[in-house]
N, C-alpha and C positions, 0 to 999 in steps of 0.2 A: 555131348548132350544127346538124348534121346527122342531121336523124332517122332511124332506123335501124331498119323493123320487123320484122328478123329476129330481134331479141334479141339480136345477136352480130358479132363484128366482121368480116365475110368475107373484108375482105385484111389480115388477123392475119396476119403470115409464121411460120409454124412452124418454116422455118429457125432464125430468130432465138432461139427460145425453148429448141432443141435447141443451138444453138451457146450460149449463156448456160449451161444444164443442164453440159456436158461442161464449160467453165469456173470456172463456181463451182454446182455441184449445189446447196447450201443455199439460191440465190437464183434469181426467174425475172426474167425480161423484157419491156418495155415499148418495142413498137417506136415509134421518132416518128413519126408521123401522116402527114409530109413524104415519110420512106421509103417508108412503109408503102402509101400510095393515091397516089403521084404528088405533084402539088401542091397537096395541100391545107393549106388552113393551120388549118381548126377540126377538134379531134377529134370524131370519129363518138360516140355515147353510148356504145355498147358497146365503146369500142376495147382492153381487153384480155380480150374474150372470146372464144375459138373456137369455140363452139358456142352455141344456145340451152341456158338453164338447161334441168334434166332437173325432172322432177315432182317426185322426190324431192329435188331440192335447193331447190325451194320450198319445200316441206313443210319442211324444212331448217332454209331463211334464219328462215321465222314461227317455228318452235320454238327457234330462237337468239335470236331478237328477246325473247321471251316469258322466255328464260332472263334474260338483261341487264337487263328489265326487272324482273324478280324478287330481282334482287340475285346473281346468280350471278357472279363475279368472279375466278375460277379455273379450270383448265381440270378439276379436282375436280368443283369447283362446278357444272359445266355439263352433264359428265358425268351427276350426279345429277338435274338437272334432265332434259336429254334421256330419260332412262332411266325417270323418273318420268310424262313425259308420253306415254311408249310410242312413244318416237321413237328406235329404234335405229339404231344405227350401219348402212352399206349391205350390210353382209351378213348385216342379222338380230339380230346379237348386241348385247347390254348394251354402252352403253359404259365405258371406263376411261378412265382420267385420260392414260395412252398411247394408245387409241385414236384420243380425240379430237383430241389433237394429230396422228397422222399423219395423218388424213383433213382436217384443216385448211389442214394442208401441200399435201396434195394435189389440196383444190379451190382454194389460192391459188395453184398453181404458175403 
């Protein structure tokens, strides 16, 4: 496998994940690795990331990890957890049980 110390995949084709969007919005895309860097044939670690993770989506991943471990099983559930460990949603605000699903949507896209 190919080590990657940018955290991120840098020939992600953005094309691809915008053509996917405008075909099926509810779903993103996973370019193959072949397309994507020429010939290779092992995937990069990071291969569908486009950027390095941000701080906050550290701070994030640990206080999601912390909820699953705690038994949080709901996007409810996690909600309350998040909000309880004073880890609010990216603009500040408490989350709700819609919140956290469209920010989930939208750091999985």
């Amino acid at each position: 496998m190919i080590q990657d110390s940018t955290g991120h995949n840098p020939f992600l084709a953005q094309a691809s994940n915008e053509r996917a969007a405008a075909a099926a919005p509810e779903r993103g895309a996973i370019d193959a690795p072949a397309r994507a860097v020429g010939n290779l044939d092992e995937n990069i670690i990071w291969q569908t990331r486009d950027h390095s993770p941000t701080e906050y989506e550290n701070r994030l991943g640990d206080a999601l990890e912390a909820a699953f471990e705690a038994g949080a099983d709901s996007p409810e559930a996690m909600a309350a957890h998040l909000n309880a460990a004073a880890m609010y949603a990216p603009d500040g605000t408490p989350w709700t049980a819609a919140s956290f699903q469209a920010v989930m949507r939208e750091l999985g896209a």
